[in-house]
NUDRENSE-252390 format. One record per residue (C-alpha): y, z, x. Coordinates in steps of 0.001 Angstrom, whole numbers, padded with zeros to 6 digits. Example, Ala and Ser with C-alpha at 12.3 -4.5 7.8 and 13.67 -1.06 7.14 Angstrom:
# NUDRENSE-252390
<pt north="-004500" up="007800" east="012300"/>
<pt north="-001060" up="007140" east="013670"/>
This chain:
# NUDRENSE-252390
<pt north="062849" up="061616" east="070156"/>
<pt north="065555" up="063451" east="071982"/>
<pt north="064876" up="066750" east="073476"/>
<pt north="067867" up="067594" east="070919"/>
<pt north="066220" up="066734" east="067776"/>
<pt north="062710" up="068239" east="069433"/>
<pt north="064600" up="071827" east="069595"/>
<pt north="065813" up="071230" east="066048"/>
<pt north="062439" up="070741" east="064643"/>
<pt north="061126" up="073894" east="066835"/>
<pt north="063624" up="075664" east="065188"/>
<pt north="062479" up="074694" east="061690"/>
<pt north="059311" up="074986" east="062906"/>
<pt north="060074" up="079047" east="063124"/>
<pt north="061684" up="079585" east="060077"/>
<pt north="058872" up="078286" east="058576"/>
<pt north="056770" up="081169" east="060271"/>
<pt north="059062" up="083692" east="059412"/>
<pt north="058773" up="082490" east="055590"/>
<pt north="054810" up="082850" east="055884"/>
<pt north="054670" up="085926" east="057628"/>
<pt north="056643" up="087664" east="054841"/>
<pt north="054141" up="085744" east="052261"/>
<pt north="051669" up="087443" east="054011"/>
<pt north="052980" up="091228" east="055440"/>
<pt north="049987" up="092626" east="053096"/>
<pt north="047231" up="091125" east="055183"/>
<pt north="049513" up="091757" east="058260"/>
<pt north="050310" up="095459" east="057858"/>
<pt north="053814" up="094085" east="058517"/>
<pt north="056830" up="091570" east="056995"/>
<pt north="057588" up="090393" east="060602"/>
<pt north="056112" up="089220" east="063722"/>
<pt north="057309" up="090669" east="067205"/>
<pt north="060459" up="089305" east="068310"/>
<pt north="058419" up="088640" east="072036"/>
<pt north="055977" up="086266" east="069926"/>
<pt north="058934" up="084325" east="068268"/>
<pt north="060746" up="083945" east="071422"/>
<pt north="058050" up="082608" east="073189"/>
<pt north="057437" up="080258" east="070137"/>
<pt north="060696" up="078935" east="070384"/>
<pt north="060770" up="078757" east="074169"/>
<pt north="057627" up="076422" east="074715"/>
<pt north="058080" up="073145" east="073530"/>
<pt north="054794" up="072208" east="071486"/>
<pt north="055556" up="067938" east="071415"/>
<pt north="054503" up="068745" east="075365"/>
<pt north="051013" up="069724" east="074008"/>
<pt north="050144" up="067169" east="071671"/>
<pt north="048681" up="063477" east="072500"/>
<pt north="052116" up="061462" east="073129"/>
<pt north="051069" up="059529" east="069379"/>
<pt north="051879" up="062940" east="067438"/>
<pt north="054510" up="064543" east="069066"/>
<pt north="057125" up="063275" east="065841"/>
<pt north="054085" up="065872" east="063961"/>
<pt north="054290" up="068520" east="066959"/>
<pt north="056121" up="071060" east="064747"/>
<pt north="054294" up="070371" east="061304"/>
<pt north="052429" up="073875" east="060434"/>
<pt north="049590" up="072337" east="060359"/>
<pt north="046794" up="072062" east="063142"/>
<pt north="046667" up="068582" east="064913"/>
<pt north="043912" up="066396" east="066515"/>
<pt north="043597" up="066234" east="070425"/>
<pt north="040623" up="064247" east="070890"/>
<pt north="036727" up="065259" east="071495"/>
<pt north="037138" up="066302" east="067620"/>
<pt north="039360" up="069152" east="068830"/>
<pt north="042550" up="070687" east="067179"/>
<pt north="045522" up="072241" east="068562"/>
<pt north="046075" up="075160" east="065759"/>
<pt north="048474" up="075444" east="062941"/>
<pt north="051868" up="077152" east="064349"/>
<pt north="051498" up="080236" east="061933"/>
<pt north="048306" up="081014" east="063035"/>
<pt north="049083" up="080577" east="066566"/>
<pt north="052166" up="083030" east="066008"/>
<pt north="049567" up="085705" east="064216"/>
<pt north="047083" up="085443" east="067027"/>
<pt north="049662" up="086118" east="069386"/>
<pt north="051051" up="088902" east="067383"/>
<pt north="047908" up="090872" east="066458"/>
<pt north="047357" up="090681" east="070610"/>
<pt north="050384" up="092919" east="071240"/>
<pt north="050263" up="091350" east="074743"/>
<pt north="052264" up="093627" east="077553"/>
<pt north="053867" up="092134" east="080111"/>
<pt north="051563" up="093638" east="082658"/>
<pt north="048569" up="092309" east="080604"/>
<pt north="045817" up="089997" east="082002"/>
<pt north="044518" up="088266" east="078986"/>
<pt north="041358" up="085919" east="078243"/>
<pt north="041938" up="082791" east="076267"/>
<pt north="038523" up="081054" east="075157"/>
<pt north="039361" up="077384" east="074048"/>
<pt north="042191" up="076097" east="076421"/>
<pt north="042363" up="072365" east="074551"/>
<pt north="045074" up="070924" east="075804"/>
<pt north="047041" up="074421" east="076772"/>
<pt north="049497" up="075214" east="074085"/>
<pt north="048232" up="079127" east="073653"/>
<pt north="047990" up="079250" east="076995"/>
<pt north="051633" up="078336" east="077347"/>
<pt north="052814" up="080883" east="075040"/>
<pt north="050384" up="083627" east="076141"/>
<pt north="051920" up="082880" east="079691"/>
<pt north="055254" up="083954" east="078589"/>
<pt north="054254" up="087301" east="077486"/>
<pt north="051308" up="088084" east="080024"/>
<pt north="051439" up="089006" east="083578"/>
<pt north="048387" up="086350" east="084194"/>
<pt north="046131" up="084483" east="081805"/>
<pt north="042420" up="082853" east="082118"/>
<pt north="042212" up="080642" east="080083"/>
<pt north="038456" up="078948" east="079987"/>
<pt north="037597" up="075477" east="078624"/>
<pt north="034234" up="073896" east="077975"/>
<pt north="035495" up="070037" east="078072"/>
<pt north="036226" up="069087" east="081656"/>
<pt north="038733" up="066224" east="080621"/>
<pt north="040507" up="068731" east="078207"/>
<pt north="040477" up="071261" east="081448"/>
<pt north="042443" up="068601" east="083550"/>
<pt north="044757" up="067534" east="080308"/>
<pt north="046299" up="071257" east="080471"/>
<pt north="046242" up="071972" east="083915"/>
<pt north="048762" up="069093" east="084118"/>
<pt north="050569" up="070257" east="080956"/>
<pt north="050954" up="073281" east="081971"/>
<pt north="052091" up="072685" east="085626"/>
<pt north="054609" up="070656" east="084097"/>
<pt north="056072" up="073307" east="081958"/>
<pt north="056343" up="075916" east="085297"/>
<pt north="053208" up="078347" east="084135"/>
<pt north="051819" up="078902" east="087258"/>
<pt north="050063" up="082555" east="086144"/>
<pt north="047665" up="080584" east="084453"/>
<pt north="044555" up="079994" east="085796"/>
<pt north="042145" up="077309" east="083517"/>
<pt north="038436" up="077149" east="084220"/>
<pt north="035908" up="075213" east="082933"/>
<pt north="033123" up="076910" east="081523"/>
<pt north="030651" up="078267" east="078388"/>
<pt north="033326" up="080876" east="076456"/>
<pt north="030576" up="082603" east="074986"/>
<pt north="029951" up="083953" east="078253"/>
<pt north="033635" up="084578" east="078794"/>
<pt north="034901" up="084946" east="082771"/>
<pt north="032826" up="087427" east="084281"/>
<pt north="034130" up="086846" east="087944"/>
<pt north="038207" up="087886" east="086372"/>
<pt north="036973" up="090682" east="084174"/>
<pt north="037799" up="093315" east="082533"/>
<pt north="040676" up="091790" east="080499"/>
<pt north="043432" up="093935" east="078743"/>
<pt north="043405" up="090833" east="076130"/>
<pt north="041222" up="088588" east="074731"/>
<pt north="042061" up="085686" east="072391"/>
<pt north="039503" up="082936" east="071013"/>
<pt north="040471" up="079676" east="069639"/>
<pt north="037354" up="078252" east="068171"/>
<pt north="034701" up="080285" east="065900"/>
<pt north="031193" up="081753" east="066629"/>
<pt north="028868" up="082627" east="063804"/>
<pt north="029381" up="086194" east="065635"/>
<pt north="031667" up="087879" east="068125"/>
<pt north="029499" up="086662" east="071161"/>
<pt north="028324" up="089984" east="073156"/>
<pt north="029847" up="089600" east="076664"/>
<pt north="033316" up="089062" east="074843"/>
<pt north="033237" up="092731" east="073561"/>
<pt north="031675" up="093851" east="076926"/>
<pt north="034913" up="092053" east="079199"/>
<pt north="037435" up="093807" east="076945"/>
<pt north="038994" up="096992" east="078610"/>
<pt north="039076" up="099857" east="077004"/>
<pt north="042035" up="100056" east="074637"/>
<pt north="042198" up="096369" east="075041"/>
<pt north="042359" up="093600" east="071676"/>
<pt north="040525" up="090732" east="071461"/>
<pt north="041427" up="087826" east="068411"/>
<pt north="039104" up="085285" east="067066"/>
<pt north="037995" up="083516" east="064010"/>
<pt north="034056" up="083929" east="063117"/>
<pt north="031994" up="083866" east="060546"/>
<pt north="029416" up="080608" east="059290"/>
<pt north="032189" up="077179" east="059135"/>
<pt north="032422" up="077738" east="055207"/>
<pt north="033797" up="081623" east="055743"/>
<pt north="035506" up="082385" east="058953"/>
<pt north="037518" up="084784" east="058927"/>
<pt north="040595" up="086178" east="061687"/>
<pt north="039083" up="089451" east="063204"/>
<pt north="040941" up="092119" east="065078"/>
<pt north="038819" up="093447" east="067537"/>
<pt north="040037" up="097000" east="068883"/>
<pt north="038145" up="099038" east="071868"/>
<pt north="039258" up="102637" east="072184"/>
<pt north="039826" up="104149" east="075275"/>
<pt north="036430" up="105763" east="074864"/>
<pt north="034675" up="102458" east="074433"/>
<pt north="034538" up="102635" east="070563"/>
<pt north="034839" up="098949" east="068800"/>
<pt north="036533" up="098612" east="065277"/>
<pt north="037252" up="095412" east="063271"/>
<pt north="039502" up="094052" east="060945"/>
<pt north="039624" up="090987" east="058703"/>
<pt north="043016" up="089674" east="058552"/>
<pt north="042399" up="086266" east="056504"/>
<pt north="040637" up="083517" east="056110"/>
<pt north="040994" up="080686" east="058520"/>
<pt north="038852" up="077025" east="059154"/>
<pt north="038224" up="076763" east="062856"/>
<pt north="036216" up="074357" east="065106"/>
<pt north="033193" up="075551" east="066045"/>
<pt north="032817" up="077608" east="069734"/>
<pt north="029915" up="075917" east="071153"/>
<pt north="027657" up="078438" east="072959"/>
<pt north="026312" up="075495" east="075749"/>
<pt north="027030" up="074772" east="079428"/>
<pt north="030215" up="072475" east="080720"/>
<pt north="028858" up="068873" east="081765"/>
């Protein structure tokens, strides 16, 4: 396919997430998402972040395999993610789940840097490349156990996570700055839900459920 017809279906691809996000402005608290969210959206070119096989399926809305029984997320959900974050463009942000660097690509065009931290060695290398291709240079990927999150680049004004514990894992909530926002799914695999995570700047943490989701799990073990 032509880069052409690749912008065509990334346009599509965004009117489609328009359309869901006024389905669902209830859960949202809003009928839109930030115009920085959609313009990143339509500035990084997902068919770069899928195996070569699927990128005809690269703007489906619908999550697609990577390999290692990984997933690169549905489009909508990436777009929510991004826009519950309210990322700053002086924000360093924590991504948990790199796969093969789409969120990282889009988190890069908000953020001033972005850590992005990947269990799967071979997935680590896969978006390294992808993402040197596509001129991201403030991201930084690192292979490692998210649960434990990136000590040695912490505190983080943003966190995201893009696989689901059974619970927000401890050091997560501990790395966020005060009056940071952290994203995830959680929850048991049959009833995950999206949280928004909120830390005042005295150190309080709230929580919100925003909807149900189906996530991979995040595996709380150490990088081979």
């Amino acid at each position: 396919m032509s880069d052409e017809e690749f912008a065509e279906l990334r346009q599509g691809m965004l009117a489609e997430i328009a359309a869901q996000a006024i389905y669902a402005c209830a859960r949202l608290g809003k009928a839109a998402l930030s115009p920085r969210v959609l313009e990143a959206l339509a500035k990084v070119p997902r068919h770069e972040f899928v195996p070569v096989e699927l990128r005809p399926y690269a703007y489906a809305d619908s999550p697609l395999p990577i390999g290692f029984g990984k997933s690169i997320s549905q489009p909508f959900v990436v777009a929510v993610m991004t826009d519950l974050l309210d990322v700053r463009p002086t924000d360093r942000v924590l991504e948990i789940g790199t796969g093969l660097g789409y969120q990282a690509a889009i988190l890069a065009e908000l953020a001033q840097r972005v850590y992005s931290v990947e269990l799967l060695a071979e997935l680590a290398e896969q978006a390294r490349r992808r993402l040197m291709r596509q001129g991201h240079a403030n991201v930084q990927v690192i292979v490692g156990n998210g649960c434990h999150g990136c000590p040695e680049h912490a505190p983080f004004d943003k966190i995201v996570v893009t696989a689901a514990p059974d619970l927000i894992p401890p050091a997560l909530i501990y790395q966020l700055k005060p009056g940071g926002r952290m994203v995830l799914p959680a929850g048991l695999p049959d009833d995950q839900q999206l949280i928004l995570v909120e830390k005042s700047a005295d150190g309080v943490v709230s929580t919100r459920d925003i909807f149900a989701v189906r996530f991979s799990l995040l595996e709380d073990t150490e990088p081979d």
